[in-house]
TORLUMTOR-261873 format. One line per field, with one value per residue: residue number from 1; residue in three letters; y, x, z of N, C-alpha, C in turn. Coordinates in pm, whole numbers, plus 50000, padded with zeros to 5 digits. Atoms other than C-alpha are relative to their C-alpha. Layout:
// TORLUMTOR-261873
i = NUM	...
aa = ALA	...
n.c2 = Y	...
n.c1 = X	...
n.c3 = Z	...
ca.c2 = Y	...
ca.c1 = X	...
ca.c3 = Z	...
c.c2 = Y	...
c.c1 = X	...
c.c3 = Z	...
// end
This chain:
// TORLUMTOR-261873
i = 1	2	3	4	5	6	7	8	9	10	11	12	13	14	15	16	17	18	19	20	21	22	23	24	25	26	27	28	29	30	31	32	33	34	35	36	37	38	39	40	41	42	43	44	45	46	47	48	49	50	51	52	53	54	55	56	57	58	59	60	61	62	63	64	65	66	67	68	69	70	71	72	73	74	75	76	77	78	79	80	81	82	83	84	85	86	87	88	89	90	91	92	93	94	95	96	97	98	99	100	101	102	103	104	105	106	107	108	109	110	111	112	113	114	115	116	117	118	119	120	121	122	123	124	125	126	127	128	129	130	131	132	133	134	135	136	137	138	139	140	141	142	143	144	145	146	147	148	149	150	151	152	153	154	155	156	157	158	159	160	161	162	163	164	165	166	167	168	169	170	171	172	173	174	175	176	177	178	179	180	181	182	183	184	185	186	187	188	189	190	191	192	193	194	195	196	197	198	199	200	201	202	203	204	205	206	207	208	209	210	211	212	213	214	215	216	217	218	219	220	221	222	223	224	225	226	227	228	229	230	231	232	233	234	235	236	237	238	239	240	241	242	243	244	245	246	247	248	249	250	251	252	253	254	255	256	257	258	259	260	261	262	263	264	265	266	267	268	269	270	271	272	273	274	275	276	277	278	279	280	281	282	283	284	285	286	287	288	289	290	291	292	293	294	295	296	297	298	299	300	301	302	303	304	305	306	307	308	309	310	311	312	313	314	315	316	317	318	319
aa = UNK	UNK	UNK	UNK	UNK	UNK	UNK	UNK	UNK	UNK	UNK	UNK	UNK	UNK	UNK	UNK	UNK	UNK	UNK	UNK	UNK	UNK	UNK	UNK	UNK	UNK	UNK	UNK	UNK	UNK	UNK	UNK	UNK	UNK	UNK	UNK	UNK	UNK	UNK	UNK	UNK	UNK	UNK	UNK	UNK	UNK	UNK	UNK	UNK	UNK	UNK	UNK	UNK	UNK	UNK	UNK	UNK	UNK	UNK	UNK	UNK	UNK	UNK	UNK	UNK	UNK	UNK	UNK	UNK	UNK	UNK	UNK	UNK	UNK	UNK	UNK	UNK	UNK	UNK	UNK	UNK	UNK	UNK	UNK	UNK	UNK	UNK	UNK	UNK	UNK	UNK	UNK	UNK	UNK	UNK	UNK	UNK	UNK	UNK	UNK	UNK	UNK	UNK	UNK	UNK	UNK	UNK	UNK	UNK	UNK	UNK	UNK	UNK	UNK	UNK	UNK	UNK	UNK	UNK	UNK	UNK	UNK	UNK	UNK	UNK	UNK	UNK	UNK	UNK	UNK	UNK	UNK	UNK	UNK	UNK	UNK	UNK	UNK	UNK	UNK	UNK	UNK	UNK	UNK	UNK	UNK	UNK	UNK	UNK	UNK	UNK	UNK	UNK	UNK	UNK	UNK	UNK	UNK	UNK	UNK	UNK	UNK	UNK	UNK	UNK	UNK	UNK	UNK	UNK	UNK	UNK	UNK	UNK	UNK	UNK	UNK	UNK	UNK	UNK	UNK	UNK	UNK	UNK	UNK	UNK	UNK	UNK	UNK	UNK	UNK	UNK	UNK	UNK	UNK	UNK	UNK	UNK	UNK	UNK	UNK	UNK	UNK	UNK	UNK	UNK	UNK	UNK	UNK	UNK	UNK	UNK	UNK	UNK	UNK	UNK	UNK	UNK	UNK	UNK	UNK	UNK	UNK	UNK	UNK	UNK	UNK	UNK	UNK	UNK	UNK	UNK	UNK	UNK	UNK	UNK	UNK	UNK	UNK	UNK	UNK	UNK	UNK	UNK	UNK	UNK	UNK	UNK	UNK	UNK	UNK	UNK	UNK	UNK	UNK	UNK	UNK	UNK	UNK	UNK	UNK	UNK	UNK	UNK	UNK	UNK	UNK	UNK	UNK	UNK	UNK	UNK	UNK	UNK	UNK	UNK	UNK	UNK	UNK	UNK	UNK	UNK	UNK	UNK	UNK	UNK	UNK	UNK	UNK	UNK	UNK	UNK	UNK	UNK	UNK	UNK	UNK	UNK	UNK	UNK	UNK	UNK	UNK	UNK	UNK	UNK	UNK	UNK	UNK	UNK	UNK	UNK	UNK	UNK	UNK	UNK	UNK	UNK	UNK	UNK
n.c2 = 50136	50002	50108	50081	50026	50189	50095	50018	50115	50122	50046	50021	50133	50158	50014	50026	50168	50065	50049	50059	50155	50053	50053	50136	50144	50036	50053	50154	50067	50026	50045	50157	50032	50109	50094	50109	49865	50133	50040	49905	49867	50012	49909	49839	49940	50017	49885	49971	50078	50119	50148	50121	50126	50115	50206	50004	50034	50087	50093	49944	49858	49917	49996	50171	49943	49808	49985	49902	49890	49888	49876	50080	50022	50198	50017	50145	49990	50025	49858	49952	50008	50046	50113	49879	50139	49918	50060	50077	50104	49936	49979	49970	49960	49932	49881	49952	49937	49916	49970	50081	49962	49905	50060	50031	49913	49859	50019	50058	49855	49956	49915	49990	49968	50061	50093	50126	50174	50105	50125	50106	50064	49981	50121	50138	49988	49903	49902	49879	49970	49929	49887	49919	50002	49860	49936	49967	49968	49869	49948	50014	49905	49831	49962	49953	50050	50169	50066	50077	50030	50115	50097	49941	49993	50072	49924	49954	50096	50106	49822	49978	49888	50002	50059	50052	50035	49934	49903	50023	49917	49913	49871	50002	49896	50039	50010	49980	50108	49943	50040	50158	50048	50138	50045	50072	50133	50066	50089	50083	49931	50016	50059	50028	49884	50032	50153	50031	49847	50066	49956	50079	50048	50077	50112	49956	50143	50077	50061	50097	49890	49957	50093	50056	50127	50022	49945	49954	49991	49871	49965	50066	50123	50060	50028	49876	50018	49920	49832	49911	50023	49928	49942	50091	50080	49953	50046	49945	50077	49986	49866	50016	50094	50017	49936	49984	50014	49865	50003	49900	50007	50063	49903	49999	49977	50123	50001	49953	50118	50124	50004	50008	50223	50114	49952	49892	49898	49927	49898	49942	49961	50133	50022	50161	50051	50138	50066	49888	49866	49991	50025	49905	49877	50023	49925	49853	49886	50062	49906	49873	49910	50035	49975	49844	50100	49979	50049	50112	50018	50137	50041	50022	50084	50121	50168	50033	49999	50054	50153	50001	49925	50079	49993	50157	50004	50069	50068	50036	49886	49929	49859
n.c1 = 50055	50063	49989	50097	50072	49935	50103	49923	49869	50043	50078	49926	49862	50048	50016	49931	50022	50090	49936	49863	50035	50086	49894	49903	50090	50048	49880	49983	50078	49944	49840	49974	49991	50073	50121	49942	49847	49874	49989	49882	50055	50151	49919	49963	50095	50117	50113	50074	50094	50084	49938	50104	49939	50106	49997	50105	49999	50000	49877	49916	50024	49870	49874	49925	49829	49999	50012	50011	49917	50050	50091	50094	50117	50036	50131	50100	50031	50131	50069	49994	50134	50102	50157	50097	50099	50047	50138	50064	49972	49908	49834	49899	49854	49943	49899	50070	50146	49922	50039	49940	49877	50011	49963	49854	49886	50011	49950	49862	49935	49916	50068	49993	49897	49828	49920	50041	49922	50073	49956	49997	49872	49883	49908	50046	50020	50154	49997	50027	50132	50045	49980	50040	50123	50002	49942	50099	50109	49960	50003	50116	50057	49992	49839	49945	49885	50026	49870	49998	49818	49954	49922	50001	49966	49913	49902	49913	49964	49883	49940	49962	50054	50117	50142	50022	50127	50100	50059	50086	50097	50006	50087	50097	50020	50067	49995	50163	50017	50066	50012	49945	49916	50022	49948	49885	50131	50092	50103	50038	50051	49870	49980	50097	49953	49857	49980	50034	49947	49854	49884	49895	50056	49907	49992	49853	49995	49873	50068	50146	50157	50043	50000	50149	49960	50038	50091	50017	50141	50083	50109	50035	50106	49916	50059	49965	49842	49979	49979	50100	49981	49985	49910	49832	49944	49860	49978	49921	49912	49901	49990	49945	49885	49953	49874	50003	50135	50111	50139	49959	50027	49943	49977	50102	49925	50062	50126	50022	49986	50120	50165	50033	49984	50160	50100	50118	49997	50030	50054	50102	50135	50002	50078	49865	50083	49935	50168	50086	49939	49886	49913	50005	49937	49828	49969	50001	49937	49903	50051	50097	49897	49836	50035	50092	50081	50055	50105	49935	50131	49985	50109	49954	50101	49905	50024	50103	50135	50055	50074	50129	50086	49985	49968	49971	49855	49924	49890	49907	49921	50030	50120
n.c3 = 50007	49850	49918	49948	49799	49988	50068	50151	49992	49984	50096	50105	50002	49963	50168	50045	49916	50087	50125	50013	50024	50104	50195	49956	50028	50134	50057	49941	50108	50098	49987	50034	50148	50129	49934	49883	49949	49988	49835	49959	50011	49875	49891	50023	50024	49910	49947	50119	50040	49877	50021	49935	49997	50012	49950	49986	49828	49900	50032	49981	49886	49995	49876	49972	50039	50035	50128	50067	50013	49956	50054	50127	49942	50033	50076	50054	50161	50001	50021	50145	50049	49926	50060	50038	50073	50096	50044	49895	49954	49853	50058	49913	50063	50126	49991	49918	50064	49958	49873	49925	50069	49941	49870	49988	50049	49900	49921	49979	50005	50104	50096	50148	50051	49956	50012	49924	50009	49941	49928	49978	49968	50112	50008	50163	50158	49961	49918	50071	50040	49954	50043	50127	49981	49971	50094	50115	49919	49991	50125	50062	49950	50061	49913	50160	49951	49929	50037	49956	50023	50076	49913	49896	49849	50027	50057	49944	49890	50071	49988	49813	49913	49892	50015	49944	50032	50019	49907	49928	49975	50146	50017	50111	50111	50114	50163	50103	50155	50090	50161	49968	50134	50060	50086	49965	50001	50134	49966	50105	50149	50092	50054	50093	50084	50025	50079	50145	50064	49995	49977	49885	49852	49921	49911	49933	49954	50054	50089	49963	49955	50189	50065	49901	49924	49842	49984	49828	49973	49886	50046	50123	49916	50037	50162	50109	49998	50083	50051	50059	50112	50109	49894	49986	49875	49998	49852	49953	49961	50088	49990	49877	49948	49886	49990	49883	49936	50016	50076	50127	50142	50163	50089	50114	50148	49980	49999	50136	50077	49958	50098	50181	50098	49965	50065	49871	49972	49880	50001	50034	49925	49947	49893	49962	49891	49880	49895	49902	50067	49878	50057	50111	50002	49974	50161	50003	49970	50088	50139	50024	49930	50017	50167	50022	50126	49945	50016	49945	49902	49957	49975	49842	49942	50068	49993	49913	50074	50132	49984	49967	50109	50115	50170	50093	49975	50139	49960	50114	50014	50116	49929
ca.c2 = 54373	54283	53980	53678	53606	53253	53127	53160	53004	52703	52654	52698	52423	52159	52197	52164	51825	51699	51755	51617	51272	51258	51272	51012	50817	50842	50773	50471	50364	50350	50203	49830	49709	49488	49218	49015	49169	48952	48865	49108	49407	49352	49364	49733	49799	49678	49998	50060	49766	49552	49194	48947	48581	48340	48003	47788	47778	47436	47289	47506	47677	47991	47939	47618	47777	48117	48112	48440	48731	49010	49243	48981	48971	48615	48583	48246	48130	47993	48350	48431	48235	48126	47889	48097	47941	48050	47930	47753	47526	47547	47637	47620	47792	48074	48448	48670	48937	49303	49343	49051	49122	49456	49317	49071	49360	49616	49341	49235	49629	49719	50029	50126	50270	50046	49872	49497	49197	48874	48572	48226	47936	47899	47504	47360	47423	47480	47736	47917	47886	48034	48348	48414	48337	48622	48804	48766	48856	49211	49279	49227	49435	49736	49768	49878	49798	49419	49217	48863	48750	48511	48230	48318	48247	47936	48177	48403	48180	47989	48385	48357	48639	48664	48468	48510	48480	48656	49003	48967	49242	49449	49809	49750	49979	50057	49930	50051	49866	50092	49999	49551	49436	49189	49178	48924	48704	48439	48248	47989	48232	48310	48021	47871	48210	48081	47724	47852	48161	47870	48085	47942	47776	47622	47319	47434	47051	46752	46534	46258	46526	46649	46326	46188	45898	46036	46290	46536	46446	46740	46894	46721	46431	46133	46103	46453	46310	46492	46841	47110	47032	47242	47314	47229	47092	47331	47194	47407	47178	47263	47628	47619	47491	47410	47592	47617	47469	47742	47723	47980	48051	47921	48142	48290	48257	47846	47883	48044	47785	47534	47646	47726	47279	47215	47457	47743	48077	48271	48611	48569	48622	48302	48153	47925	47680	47394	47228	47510	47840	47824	47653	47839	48158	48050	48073	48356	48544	48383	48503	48802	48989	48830	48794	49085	48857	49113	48886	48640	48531	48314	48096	48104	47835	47569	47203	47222	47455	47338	46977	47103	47324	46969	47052	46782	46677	46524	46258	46136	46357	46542	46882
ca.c1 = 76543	76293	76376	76186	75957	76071	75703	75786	76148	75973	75719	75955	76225	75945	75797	76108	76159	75895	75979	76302	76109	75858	76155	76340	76077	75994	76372	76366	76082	76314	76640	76592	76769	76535	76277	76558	76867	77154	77219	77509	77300	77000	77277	77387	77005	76797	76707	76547	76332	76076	76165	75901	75984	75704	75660	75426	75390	75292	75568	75797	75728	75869	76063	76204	76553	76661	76602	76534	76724	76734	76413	76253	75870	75677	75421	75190	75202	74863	74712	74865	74575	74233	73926	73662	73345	73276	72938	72865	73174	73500	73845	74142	74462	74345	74460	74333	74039	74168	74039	74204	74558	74523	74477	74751	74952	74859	74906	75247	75331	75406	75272	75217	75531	75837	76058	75954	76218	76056	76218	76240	76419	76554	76657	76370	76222	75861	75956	76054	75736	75615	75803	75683	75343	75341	75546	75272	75040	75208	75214	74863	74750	74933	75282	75529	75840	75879	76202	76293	76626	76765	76946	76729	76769	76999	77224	77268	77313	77590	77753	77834	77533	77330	76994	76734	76365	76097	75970	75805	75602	75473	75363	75040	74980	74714	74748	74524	74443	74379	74439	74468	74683	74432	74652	74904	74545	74407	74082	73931	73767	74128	74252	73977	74030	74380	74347	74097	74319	74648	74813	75082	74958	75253	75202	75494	75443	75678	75652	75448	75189	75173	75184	74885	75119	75052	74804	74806	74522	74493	74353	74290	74018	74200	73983	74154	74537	74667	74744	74515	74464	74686	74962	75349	75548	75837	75914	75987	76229	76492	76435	76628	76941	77098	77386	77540	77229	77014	76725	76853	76727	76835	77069	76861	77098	77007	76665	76642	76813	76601	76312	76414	76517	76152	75997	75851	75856	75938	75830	75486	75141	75152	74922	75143	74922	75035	74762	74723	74884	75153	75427	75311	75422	75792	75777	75594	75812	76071	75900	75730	76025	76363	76277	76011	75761	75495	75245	75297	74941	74944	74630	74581	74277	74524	74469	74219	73979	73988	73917	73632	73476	73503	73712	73847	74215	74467	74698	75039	75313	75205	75006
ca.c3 = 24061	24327	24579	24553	24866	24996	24969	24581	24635	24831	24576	24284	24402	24499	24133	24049	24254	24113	23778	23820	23958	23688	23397	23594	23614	23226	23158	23401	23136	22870	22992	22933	22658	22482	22560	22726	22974	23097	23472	23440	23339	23602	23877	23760	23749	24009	24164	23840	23790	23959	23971	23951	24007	23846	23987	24087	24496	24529	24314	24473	24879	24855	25188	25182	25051	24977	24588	24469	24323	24598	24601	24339	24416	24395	24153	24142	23816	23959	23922	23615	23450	23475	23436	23247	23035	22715	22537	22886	22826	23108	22981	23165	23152	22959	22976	23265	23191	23254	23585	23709	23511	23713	24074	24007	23890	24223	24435	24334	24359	23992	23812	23500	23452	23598	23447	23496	23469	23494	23630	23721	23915	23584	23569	23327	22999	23208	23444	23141	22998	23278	23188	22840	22929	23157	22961	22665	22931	22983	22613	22561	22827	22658	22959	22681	22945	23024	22970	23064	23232	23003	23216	23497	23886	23779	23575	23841	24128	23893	23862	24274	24275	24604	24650	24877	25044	24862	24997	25290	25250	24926	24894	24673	24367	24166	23824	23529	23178	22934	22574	22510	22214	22037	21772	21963	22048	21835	21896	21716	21470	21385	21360	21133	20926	20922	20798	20497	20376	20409	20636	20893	21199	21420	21633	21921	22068	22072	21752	21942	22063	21660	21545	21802	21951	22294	22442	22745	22928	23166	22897	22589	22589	22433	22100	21988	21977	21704	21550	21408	21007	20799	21133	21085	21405	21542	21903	22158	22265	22015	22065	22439	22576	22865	22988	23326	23519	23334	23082	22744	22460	22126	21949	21674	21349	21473	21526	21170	21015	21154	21014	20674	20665	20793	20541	20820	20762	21038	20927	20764	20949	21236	21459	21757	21965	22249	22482	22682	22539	22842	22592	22268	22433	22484	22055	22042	22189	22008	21691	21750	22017	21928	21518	21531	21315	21460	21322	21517	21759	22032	22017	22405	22445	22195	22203	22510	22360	21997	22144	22384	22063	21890	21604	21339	21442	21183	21291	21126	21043	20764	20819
c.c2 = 49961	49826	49890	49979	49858	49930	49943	49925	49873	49932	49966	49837	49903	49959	49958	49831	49912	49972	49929	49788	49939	49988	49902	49878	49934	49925	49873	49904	49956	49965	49831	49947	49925	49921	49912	50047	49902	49988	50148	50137	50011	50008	50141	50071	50014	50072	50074	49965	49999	49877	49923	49909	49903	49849	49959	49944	49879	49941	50013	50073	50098	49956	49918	49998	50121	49963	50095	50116	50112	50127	49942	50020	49870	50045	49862	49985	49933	50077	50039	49962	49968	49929	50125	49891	50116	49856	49849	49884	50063	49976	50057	50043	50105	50125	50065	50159	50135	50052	49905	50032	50117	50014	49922	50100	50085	49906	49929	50168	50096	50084	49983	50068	49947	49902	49851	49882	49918	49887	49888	49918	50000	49877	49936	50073	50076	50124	50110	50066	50113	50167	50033	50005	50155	50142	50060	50105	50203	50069	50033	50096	50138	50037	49980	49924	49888	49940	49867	49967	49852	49897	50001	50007	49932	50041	50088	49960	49960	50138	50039	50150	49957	49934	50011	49969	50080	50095	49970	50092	50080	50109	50012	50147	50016	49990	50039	49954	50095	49961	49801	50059	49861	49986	49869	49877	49943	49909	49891	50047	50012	49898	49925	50069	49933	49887	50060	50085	49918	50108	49920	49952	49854	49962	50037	49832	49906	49902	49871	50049	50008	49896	49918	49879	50034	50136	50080	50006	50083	50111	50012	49840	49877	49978	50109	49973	50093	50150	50081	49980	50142	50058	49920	49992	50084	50005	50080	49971	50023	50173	50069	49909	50009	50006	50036	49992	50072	49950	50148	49987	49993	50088	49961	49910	49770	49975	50034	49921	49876	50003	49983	49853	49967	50085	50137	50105	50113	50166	50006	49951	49788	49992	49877	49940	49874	49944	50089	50169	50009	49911	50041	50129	50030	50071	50103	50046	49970	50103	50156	50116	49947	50001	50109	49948	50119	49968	49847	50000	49901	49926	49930	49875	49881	49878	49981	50069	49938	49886	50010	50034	49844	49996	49896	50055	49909	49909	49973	50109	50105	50091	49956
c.c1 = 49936	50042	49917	49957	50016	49872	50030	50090	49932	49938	50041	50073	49881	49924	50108	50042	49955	49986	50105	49957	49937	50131	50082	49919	50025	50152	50020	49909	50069	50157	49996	50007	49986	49925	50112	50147	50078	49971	50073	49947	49892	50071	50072	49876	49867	49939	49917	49887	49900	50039	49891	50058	49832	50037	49877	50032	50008	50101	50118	50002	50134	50100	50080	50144	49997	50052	49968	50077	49924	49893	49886	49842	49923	49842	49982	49968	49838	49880	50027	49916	49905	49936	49927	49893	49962	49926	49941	50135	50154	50072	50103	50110	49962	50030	49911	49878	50093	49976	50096	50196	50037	50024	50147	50133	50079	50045	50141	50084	50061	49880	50045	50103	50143	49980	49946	50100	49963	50066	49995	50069	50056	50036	49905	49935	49824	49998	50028	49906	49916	49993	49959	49866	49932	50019	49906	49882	49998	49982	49827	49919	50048	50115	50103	50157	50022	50116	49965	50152	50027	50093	49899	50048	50136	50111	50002	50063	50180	50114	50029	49903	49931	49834	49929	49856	49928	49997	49904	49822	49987	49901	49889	49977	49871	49982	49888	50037	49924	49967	50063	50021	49938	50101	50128	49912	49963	49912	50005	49949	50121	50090	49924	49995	50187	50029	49921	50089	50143	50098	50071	49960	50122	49969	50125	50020	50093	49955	49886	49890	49930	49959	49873	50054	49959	49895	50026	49893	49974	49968	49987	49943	50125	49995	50087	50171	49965	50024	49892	50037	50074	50196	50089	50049	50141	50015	50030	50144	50159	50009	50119	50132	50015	50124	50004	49913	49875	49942	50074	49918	50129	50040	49916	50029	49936	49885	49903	50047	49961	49901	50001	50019	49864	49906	49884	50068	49976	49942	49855	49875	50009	49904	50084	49856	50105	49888	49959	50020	50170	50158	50012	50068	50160	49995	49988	50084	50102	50009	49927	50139	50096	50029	49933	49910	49889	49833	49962	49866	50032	49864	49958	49895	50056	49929	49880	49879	49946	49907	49822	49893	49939	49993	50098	50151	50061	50094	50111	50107	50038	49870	49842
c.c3 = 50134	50039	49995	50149	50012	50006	49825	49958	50051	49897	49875	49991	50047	49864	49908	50012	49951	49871	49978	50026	49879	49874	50037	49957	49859	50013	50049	49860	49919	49993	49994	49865	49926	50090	50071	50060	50062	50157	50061	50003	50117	50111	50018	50006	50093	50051	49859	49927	50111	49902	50030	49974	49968	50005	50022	50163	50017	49932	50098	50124	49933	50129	50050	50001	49972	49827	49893	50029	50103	49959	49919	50112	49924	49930	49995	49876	50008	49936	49871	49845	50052	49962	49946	49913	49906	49929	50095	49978	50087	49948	50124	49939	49910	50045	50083	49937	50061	50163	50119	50021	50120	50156	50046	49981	50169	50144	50032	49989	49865	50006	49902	49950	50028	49893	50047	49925	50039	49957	50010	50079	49883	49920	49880	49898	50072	50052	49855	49898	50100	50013	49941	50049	50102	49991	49875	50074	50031	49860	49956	50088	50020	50131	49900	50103	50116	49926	50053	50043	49960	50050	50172	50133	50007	50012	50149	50143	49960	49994	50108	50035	50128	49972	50164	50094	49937	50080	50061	49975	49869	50011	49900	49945	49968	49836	49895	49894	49930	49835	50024	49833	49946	49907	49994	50058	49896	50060	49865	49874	49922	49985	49876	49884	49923	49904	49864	49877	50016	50054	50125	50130	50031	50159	50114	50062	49987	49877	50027	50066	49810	49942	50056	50059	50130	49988	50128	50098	50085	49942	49833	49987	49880	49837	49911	50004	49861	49991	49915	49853	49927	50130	49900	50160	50000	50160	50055	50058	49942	50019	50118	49993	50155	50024	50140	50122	49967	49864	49906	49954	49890	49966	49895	49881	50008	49987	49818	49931	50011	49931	49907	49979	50015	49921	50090	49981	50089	50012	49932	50114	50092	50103	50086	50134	50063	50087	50077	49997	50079	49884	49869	50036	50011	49809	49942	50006	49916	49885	49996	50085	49933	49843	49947	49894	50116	49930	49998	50152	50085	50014	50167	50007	49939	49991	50064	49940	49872	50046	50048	49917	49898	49864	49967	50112	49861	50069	49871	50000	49883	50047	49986
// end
């Protein structure tokens, strides 16, 4: 039997090496168990993830207190959408373009293959809008492993874990966008499609948004109070609780029996709008991850584009 020559041995064991990172890696891919992971599991896991924390800077300096889970990295929920103009008119708040998605991605250090838990202070009903919304945002631009921690910063603060500033510093990536998931988008064509073919279009709003008693004017003109003709009204408001200073979600088996008293079927083909998509995606996810309704759209341009397109509205509390 002839001797290997230790060029051979070197070359062998660093191929080897290397294989051994790349199947880690993959396996890191596939160790988060489900679209949402506890407090308790994300502290057994952290060298596994990336941790983004979405907020919005100016509500919130990062450095004012030490408020984020060790390692977490700070995303601007500023960035996470944009102004854009479609047929010359200006929409705010709607979903980023893949180029942009991409930048924000490379310069908050993720690739296309970690693990990503995404975050929050945790304490109100918006901040956890801010999650799904980013959350939707990952789905649609085709990143298969994305969770949310369910209680977020709140919950683990309230759990005597560690909190504390943001990373100073972040190793930028480069992210790539290959395949998008229209099928979790809905425009106005599909909604319009929606209303003549009577399929499901849910209002996520509070009943005096649906109903047209009040109006959000930062971006809905005042003439369009009301709800889209043919919508039903399923609040996000009722979806959430409040538990130990922290922002939940609604057990399901609740959420499901909610609907069936108000007549809403949570598994057939849905379109969910809110004034700006940013509180539609809390339901989404609701319905499309936690129920698996995977036909379940979020209409990202909502209330503000319909109004600017000037389409009819319905007032009252009847669809």
């Amino acid at each position: 039997m002839k001797t290997l020559k230790p060029i051979f041995i070197v070359t062998l064991l660093c191929l080897l090496s290397f294989g051994n990172i790349f199947y880690t890696k993959n396996i890191y891919a596939q160790t988060l168990p489900g679209s949402i992971v506890s407090s308790k599991w994300l502290s057994q896991n952290k060298k596994n993830v990336v941790i983004l924390d979405v907020r919005r800077i100016k509500e919130e300096p990062p450095k004012t207190k030490k408020s984020f889970i060790p390692g977490a990295i700070l995303v601007d929920f500023a960035k996470a959408t944009k102004t854009i103009n479609i047929e010359g008119k200006q929409l705010k708040s709607m979903a980023l373009d893949k180029k942009s998605f991409a930048k924000l991605m490379s310069q908050s250090g993720v690739t296309n293959s970690d693990n990503v838990v995404i975050t929050s202070p945790g304490k109100h009903l918006l901040e956890l809008t801010y999650v799904t919304r980013l959350y939707w945002s990952f789905k649609y631009f085709g990143h298969k492993s994305v969770a949310i921690l369910n209680g977020g910063n709140a919950l683990w603060h309230s759990e005597k874990r560690p909190l504390q500033n943001p990373e100073s510093t972040i190793k930028t990536t480069t992210y790539h966008i290959n395949n998008i998931n229209n099928n979790i988008l809905a425009d106005i064509k599909n909604v319009t499609t929606a209303q003549k073919q009577n399929q499901q279009i849910l209002d996520v709003r509070g009943l005096e948004y649906y109903e047209g008693i009040k109006v959000n004017k930062a971006f809905v003109a005042a003439k369009y109070k009301g709800h889209i003709a043919g919508a039903l009204n399923l609040p996000i408001q009722s979806l959430s609780k409040q538990k130990q200073s922290a922002i939940w979600f609604q057990h399901l088996d609740e959420i499901v029996e909610m609907a069936d008293m108000m007549d809403i079927d949570l598994n057939s083909p849905t379109v969910l709008y809110c004034d700006s998509g940013n509180y539609a995606s809390l339901e989404w996810f609701i319905i499309y991850e936690l129920l698996g309704n995977k036909k379940a759209k979020l209409f990202d341009g909502s209330m503000h584009q319909w109004s600017i397109f000037n389409k009819p509205v319905k007032q009252g509390e009847e669809p």
